[in-house]
PyMOL Python script that loads the backbone (N, CA, C, O; Angstrom):
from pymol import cmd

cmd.read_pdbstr("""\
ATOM      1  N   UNK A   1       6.946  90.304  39.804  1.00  0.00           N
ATOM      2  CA  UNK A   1       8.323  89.909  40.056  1.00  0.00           C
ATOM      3  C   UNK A   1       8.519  88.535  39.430  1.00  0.00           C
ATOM      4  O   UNK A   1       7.797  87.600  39.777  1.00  0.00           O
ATOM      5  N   UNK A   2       9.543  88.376  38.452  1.00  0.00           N
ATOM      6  CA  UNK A   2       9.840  87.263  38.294  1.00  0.00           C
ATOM      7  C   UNK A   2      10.764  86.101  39.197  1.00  0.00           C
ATOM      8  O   UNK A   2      11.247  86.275  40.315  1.00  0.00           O
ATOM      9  N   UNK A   3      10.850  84.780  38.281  1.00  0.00           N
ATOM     10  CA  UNK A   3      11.378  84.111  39.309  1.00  0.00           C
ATOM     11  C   UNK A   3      12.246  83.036  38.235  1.00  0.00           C
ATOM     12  O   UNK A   3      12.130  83.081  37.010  1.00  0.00           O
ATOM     13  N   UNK A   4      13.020  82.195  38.891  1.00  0.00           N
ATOM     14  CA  UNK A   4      13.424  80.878  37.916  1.00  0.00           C
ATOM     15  C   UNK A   4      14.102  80.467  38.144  1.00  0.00           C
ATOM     16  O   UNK A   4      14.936  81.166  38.719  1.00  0.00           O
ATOM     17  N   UNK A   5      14.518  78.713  37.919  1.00  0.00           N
ATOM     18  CA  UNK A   5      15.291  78.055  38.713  1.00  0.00           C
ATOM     19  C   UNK A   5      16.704  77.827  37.928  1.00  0.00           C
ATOM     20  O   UNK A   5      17.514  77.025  38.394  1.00  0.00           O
ATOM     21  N   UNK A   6      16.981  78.537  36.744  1.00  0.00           N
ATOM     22  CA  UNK A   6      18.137  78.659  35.650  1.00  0.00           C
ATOM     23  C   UNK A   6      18.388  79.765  35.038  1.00  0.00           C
ATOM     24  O   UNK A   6      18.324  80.023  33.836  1.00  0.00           O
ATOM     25  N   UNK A   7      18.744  80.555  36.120  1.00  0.00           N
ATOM     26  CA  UNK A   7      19.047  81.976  35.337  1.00  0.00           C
ATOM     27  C   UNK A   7      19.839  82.003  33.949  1.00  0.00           C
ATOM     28  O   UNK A   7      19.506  82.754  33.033  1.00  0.00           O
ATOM     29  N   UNK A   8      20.981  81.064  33.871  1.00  0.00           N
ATOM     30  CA  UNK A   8      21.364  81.190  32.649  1.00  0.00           C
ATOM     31  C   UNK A   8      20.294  81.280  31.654  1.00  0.00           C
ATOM     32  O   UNK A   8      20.138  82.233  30.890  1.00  0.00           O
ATOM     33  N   UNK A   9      19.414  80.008  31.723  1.00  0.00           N
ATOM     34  CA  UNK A   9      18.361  79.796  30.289  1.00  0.00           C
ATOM     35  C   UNK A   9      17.605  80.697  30.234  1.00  0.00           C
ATOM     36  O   UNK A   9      17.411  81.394  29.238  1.00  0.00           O
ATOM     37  N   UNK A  10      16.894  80.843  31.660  1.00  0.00           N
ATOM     38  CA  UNK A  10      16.129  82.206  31.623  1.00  0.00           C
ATOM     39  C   UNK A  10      16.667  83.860  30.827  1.00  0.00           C
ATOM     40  O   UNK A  10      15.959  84.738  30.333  1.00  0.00           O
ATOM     41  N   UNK A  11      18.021  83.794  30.957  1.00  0.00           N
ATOM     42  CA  UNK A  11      18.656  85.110  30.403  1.00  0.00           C
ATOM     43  C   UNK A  11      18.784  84.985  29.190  1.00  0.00           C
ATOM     44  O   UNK A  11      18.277  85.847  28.473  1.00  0.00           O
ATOM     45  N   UNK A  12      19.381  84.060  28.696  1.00  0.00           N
ATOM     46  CA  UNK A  12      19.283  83.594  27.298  1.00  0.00           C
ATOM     47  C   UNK A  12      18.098  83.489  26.296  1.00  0.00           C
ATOM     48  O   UNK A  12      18.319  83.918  25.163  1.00  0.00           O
ATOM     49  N   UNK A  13      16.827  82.956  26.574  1.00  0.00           N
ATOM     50  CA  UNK A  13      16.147  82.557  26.102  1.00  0.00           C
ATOM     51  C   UNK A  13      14.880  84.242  26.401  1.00  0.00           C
ATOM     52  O   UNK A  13      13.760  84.365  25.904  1.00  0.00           O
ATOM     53  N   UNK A  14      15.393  84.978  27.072  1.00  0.00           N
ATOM     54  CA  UNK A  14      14.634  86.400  27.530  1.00  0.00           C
ATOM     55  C   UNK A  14      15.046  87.608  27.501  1.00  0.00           C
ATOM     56  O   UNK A  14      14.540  88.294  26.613  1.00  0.00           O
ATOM     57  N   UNK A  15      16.237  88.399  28.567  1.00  0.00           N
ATOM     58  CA  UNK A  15      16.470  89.072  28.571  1.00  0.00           C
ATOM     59  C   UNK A  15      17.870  89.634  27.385  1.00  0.00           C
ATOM     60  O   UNK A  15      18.030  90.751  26.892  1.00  0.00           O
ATOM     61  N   UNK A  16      18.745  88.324  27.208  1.00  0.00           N
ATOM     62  CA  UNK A  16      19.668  87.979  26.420  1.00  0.00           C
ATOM     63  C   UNK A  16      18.952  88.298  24.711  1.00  0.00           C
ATOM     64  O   UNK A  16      19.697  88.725  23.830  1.00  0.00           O
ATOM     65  N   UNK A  17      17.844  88.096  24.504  1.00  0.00           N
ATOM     66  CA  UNK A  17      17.559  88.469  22.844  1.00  0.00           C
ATOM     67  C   UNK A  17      17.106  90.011  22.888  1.00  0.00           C
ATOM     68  O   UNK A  17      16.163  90.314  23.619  1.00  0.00           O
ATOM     69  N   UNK A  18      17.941  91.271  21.905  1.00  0.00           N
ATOM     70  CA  UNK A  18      17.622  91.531  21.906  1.00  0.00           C
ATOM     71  C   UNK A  18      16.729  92.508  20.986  1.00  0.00           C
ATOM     72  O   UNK A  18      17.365  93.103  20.116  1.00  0.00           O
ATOM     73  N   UNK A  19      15.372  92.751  21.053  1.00  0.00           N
ATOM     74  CA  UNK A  19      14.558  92.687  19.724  1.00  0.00           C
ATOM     75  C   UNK A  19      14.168  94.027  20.548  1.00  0.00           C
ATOM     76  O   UNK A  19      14.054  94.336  21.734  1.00  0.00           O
ATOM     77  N   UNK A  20      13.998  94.772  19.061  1.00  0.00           N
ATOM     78  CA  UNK A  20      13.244  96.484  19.429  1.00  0.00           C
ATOM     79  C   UNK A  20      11.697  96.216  19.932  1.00  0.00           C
ATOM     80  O   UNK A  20      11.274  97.112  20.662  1.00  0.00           O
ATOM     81  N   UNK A  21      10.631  94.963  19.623  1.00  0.00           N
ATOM     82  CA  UNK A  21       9.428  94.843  19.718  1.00  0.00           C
ATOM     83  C   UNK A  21       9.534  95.119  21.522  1.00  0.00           C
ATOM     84  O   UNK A  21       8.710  95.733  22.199  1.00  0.00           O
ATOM     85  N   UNK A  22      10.598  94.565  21.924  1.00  0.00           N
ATOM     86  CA  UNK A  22      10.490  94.879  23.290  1.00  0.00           C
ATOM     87  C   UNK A  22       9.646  95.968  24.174  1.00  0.00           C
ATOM     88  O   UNK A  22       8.851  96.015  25.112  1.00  0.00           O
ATOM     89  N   UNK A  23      10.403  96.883  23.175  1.00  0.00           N
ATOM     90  CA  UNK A  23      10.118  98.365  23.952  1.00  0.00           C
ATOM     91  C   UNK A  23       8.794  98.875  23.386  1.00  0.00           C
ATOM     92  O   UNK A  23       8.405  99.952  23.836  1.00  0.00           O
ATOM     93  N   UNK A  24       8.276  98.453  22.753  1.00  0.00           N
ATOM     94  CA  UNK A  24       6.646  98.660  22.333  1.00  0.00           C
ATOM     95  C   UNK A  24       5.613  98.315  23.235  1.00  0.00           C
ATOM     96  O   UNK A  24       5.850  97.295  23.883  1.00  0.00           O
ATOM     97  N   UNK A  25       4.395  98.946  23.489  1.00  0.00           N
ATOM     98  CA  UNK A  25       3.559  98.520  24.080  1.00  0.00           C
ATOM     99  C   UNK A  25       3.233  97.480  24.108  1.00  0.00           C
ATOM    100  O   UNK A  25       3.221  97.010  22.970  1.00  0.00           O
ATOM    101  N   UNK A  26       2.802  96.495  25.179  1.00  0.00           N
ATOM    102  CA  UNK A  26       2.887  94.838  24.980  1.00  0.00           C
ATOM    103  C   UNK A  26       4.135  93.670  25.039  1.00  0.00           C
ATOM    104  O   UNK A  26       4.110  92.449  25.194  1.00  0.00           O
ATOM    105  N   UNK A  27       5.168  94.593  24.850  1.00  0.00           N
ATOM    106  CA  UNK A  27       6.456  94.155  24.992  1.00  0.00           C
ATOM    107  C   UNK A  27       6.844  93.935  26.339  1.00  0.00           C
ATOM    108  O   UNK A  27       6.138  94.303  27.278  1.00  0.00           O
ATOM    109  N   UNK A  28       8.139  93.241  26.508  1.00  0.00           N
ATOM    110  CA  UNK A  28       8.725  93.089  28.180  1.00  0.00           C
ATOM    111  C   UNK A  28       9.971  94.323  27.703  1.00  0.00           C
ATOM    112  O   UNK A  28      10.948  94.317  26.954  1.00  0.00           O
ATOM    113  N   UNK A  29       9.122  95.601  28.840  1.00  0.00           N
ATOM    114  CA  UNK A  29      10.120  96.825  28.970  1.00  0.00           C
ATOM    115  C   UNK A  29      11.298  96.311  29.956  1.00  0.00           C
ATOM    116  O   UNK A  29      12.379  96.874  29.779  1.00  0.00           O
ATOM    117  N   UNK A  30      11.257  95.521  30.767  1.00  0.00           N
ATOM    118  CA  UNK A  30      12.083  94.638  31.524  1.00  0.00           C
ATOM    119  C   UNK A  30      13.815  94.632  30.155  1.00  0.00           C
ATOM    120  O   UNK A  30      14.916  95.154  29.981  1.00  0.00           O
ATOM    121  N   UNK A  31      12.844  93.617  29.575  1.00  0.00           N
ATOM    122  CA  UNK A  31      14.130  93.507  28.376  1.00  0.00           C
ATOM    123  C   UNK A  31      14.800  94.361  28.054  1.00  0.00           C
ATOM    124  O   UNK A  31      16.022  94.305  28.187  1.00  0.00           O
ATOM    125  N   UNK A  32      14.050  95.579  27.443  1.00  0.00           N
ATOM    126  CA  UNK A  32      14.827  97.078  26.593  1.00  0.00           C
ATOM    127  C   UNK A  32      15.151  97.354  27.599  1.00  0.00           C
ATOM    128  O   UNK A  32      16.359  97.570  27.501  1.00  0.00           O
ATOM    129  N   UNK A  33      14.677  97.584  29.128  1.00  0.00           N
ATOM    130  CA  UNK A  33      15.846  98.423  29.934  1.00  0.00           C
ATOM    131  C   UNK A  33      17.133  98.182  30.186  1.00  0.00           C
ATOM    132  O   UNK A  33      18.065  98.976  30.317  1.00  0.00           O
ATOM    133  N   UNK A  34      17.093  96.455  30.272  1.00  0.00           N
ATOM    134  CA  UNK A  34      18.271  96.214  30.858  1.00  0.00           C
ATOM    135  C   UNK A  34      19.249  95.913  29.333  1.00  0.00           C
ATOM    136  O   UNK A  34      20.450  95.703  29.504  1.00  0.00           O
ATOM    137  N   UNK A  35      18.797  95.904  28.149  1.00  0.00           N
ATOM    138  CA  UNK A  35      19.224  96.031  27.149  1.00  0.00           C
ATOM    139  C   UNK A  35      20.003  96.976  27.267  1.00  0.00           C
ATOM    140  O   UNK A  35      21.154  96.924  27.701  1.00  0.00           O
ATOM    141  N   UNK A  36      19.191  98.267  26.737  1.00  0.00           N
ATOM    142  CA  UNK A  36      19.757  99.476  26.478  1.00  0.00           C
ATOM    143  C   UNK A  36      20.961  99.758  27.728  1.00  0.00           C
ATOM    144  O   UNK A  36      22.101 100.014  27.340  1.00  0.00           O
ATOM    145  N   UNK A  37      20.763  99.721  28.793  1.00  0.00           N
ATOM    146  CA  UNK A  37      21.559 100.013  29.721  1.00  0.00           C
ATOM    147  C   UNK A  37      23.042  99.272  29.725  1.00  0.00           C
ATOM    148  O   UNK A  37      24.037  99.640  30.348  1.00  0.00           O
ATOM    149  N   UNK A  38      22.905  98.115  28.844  1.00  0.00           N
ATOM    150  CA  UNK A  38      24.356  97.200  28.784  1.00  0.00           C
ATOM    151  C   UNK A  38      24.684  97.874  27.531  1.00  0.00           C
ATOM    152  O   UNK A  38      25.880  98.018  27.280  1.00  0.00           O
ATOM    153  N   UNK A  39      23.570  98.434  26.471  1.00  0.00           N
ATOM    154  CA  UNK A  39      24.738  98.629  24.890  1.00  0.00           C
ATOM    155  C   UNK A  39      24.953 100.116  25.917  1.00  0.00           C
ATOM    156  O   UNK A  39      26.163 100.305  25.792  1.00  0.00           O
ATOM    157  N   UNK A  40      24.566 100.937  26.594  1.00  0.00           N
ATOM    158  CA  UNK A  40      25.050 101.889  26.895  1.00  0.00           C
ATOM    159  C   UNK A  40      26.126 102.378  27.440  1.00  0.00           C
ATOM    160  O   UNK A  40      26.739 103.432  27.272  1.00  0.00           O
ATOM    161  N   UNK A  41      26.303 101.308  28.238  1.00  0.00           N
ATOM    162  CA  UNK A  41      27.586 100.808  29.100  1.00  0.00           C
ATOM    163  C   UNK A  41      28.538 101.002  27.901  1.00  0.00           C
ATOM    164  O   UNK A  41      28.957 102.101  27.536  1.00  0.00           O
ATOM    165  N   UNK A  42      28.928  99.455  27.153  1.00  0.00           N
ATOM    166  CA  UNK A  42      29.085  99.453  26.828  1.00  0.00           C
ATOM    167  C   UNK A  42      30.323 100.090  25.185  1.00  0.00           C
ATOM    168  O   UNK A  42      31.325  99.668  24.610  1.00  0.00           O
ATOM    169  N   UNK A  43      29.352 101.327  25.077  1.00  0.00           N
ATOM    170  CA  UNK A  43      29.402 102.127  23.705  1.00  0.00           C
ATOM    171  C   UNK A  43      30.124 102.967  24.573  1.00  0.00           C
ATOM    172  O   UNK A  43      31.055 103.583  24.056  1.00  0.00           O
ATOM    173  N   UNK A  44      29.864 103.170  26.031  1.00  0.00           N
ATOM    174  CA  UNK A  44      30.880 104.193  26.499  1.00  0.00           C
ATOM    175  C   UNK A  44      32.406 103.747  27.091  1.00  0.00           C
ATOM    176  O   UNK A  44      33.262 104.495  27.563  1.00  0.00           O
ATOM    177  N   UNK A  45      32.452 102.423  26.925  1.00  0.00           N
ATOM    178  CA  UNK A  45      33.774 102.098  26.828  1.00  0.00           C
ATOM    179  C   UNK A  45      33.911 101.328  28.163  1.00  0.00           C
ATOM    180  O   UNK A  45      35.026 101.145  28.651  1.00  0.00           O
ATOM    181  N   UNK A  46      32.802 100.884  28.744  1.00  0.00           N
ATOM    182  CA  UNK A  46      32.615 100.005  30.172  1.00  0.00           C
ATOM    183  C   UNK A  46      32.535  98.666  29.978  1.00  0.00           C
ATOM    184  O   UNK A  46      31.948  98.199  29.002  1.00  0.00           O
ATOM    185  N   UNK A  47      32.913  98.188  30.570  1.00  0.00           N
ATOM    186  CA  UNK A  47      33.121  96.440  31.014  1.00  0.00           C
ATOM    187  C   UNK A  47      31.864  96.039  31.491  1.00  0.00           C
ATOM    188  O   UNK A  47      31.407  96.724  32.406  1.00  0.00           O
ATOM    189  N   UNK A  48      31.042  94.875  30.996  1.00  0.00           N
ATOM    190  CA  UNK A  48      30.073  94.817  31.985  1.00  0.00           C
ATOM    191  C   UNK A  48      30.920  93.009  32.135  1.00  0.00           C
ATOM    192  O   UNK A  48      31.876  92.484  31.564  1.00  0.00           O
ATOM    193  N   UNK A  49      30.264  92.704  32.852  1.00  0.00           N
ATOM    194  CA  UNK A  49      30.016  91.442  33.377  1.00  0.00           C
ATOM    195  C   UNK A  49      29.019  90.915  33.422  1.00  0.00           C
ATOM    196  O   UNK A  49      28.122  91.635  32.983  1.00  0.00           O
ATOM    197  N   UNK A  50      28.560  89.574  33.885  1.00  0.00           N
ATOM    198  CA  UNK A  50      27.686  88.797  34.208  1.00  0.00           C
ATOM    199  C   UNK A  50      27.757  87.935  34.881  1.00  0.00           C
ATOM    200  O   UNK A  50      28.298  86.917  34.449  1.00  0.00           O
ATOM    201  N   UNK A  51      27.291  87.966  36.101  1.00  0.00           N
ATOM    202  CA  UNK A  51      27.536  87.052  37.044  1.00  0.00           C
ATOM    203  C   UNK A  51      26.488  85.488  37.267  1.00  0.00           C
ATOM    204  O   UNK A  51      25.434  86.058  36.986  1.00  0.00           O
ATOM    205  N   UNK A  52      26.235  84.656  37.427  1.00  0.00           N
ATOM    206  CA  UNK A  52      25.756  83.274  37.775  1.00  0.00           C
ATOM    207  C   UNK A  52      25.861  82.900  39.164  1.00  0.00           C
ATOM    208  O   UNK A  52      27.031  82.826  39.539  1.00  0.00           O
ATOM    209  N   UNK A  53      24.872  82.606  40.160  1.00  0.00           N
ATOM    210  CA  UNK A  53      25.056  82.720  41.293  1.00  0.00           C
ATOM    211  C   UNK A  53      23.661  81.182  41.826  1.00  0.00           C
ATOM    212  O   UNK A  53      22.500  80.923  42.140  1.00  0.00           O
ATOM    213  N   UNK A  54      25.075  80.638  41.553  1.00  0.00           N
ATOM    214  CA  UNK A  54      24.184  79.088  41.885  1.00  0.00           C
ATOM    215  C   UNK A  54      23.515  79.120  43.577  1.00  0.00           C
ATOM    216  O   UNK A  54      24.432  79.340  44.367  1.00  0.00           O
ATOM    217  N   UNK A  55      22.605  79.008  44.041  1.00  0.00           N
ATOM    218  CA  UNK A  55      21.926  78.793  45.320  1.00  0.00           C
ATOM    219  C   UNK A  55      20.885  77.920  45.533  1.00  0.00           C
ATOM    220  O   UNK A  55      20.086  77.547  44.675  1.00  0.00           O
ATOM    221  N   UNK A  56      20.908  77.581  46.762  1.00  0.00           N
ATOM    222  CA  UNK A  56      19.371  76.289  47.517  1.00  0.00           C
ATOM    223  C   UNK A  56      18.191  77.619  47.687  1.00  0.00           C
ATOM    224  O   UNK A  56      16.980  77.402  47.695  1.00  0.00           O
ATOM    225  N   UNK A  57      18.783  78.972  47.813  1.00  0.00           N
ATOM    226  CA  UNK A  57      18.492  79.727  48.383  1.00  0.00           C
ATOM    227  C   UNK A  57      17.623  81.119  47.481  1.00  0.00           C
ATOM    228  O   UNK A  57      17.537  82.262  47.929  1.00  0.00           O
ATOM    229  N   UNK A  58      17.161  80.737  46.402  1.00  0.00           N
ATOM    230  CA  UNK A  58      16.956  81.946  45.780  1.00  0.00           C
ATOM    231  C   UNK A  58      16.240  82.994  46.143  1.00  0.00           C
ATOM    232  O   UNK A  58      16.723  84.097  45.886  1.00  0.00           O
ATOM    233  N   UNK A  59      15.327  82.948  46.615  1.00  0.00           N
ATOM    234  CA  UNK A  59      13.920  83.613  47.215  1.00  0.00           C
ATOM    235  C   UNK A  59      15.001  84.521  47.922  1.00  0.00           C
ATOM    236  O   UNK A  59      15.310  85.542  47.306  1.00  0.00           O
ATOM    237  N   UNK A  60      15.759  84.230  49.412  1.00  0.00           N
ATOM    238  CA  UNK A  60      16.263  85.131  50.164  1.00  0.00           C
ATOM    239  C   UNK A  60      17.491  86.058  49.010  1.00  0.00           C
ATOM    240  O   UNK A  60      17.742  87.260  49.082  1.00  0.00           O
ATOM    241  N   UNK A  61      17.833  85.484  48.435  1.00  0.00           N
ATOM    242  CA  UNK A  61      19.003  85.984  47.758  1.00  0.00           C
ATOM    243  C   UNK A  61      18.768  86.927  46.764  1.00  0.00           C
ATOM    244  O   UNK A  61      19.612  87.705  46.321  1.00  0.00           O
ATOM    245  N   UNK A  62      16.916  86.796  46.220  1.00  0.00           N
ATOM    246  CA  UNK A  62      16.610  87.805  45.481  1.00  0.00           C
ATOM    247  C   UNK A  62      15.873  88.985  46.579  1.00  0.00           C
ATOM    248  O   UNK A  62      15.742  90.165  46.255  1.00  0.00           O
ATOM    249  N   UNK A  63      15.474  88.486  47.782  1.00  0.00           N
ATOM    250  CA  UNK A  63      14.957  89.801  48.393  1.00  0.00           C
ATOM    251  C   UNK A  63      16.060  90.618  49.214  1.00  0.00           C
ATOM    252  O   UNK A  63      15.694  91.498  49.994  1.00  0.00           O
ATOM    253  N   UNK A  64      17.464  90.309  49.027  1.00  0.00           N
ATOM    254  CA  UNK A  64      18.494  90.899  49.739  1.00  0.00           C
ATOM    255  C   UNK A  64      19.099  91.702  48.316  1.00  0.00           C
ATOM    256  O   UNK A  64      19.648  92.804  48.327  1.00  0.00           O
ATOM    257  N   UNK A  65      18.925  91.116  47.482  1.00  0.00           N
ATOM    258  CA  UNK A  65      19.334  92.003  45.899  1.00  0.00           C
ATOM    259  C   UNK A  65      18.276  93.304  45.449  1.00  0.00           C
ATOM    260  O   UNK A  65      18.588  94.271  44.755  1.00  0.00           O
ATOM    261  N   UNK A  66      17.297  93.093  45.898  1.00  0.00           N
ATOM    262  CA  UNK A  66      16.135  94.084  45.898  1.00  0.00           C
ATOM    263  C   UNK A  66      16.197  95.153  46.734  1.00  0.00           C
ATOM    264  O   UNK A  66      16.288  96.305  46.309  1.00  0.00           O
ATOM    265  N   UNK A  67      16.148  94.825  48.071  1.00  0.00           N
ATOM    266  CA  UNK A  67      16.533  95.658  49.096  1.00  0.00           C
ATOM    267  C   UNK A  67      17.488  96.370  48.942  1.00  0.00           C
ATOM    268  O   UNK A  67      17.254  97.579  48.962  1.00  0.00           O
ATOM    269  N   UNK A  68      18.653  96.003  48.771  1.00  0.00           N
ATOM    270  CA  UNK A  68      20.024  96.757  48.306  1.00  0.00           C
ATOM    271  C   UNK A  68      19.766  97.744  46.768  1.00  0.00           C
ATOM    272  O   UNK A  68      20.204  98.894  46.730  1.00  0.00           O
ATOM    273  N   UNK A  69      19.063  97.175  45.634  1.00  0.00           N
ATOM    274  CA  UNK A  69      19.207  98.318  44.271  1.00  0.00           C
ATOM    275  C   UNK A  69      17.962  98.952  44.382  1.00  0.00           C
ATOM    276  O   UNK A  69      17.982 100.164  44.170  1.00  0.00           O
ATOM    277  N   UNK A  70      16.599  98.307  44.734  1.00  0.00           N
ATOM    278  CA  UNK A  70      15.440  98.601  44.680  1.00  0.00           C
ATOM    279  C   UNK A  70      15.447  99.046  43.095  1.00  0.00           C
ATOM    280  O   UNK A  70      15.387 100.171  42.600  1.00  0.00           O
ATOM    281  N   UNK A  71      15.560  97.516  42.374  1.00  0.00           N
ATOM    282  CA  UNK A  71      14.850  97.735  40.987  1.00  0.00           C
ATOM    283  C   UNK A  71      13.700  98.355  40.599  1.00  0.00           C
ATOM    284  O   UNK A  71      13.380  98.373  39.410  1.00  0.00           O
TER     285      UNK A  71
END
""", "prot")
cmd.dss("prot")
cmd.show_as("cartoon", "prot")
cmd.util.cbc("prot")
cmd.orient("prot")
């Protein structure tokens, strides 16, 4: 499980690039999933968003986001 105290940079600098090496063995499949799943969106004519969710609180705020999608 990851973690980080700047999701923006963290998204940017990670999940935000996105490179096919991803999805190769050795790669962060993390990346291509949530890749593919936004151009998929996307290409079908969906809105995504992105939300930023400043908190003191991250730890609880990511195990109440877990609980609820079970990534």
């Amino acid at each position: 499980m990851g973690e980080c105290e700047d999701l923006s940079s963290r998204y940017n600098t990670g999940y935000g690039k996105i490179s096919s090496l991803n999805c190769f063995v050795g790669g962060q499949s993390t990346n291509c999933k949530i890749n593919t799943n936004i151009f998929n969106s996307v290409k079908s004519g969906a809105k995504v968003h992105l939300l930023f969710y400043e908190t003191g609180d991250r730890f609880n705020v990511e195990r109440i986001l877990i609980e609820k999608y079970s990534p």
